[in-house]
N, C-alpha and C positions, 0 to 999 in steps of 0.2 A: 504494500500500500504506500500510495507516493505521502510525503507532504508537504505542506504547503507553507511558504513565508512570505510575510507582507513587508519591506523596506519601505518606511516614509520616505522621499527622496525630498520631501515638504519640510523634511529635520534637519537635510544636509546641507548646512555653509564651510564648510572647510573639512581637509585633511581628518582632524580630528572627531569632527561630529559625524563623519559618515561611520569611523571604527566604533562611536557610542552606540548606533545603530545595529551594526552587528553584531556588537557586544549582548545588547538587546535581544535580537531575536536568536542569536547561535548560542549563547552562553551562559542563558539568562541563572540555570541552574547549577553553573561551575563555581568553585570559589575564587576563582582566579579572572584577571581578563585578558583578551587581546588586546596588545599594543599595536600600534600605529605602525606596521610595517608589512608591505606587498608578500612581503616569502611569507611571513605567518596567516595571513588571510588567505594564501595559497595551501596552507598545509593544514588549515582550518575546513577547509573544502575536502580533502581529502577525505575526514571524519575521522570517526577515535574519540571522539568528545565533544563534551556540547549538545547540538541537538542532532548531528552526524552522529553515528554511531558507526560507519561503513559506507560504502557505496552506493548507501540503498537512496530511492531516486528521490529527488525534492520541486517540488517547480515554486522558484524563486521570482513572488511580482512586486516591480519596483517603480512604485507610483511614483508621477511627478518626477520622472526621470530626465525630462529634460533641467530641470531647475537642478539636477543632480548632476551632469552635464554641462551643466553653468558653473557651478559652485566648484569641481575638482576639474577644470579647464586650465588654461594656458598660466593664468596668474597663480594658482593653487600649486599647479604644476614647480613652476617657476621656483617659490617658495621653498618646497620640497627640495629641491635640488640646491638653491640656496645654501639651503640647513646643511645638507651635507658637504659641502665644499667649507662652510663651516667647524668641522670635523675632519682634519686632514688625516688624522692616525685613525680611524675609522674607515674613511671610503677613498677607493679607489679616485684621486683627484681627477687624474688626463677621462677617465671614462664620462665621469661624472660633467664636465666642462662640455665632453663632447656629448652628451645627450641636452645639456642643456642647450650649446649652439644649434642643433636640431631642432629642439622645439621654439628657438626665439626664428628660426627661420620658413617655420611653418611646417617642418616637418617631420617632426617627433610627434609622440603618440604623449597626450595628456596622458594626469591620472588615471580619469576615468579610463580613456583607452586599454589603459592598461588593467584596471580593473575587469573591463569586460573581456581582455586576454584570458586573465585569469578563469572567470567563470566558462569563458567558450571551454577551455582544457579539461573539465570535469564534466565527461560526459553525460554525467547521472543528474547533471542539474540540468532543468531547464528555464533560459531568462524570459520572464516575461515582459514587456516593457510597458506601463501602463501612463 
């Protein structure tokens, strides 16, 4: 039996408040939370915890996804990357520079892009886009 989650995308202004969201509906029963980074919302999808337990199938609808699509776009993006070149003993610097020259030149994939990378990879989800 599939289930079903609803992301408000009506919640999402930034980086942050989209992983409150998740945190929300994937975790809501963990004692712990997800932090704010792409690999763990990638391995969060996997399942093993939360409200994933496996692979078993989900169909994820995520209203008001354009305003979600606004809010982790180019500037959110931007930010992001900021942060980490911020953090030189941390991230990889020349990569980092070089995704960000990518996206000030229109051609890197925002956040979200890359969030929806993520969800396309797990086959057992389905996006809905509401």
């Amino acid at each position: 039996m599939s289930k079903t989650l609803i992301l408000e995308g009506s919640r999402i202004h930034d980086i942050g408040s989209f992983y409150d969201q998740i945190n929300g509906l994937f975790m809501a029963d963990e004692s712990w939370q997800l932090g704010p980074s792409l690999d763990a919302l990638n391995d969060l999808l996997y399942g093993g915890f939360g409200v994933l337990q496996g692979n078993e199938p989900l169909t994820l609808i995520w209203r008001d996804i354009a305003q979600s699509r606004a809010a982790l776009g180019r500037d959110a993006t931007r930010r992001y990357y900021q942060d980490k070149l911020a953090q030189p003993q941390r991230y990889h610097q020349a990569r980092i520079r070089q995704e960000l020259a990518l996206l000030e030149r229109g051609e890197g994939p925002t956040y979200f892009d890359i969030i929806l990378e993520i969800i396309a990879d797990h086959p057992n989800i389905t996006l809905v886009p509401a």
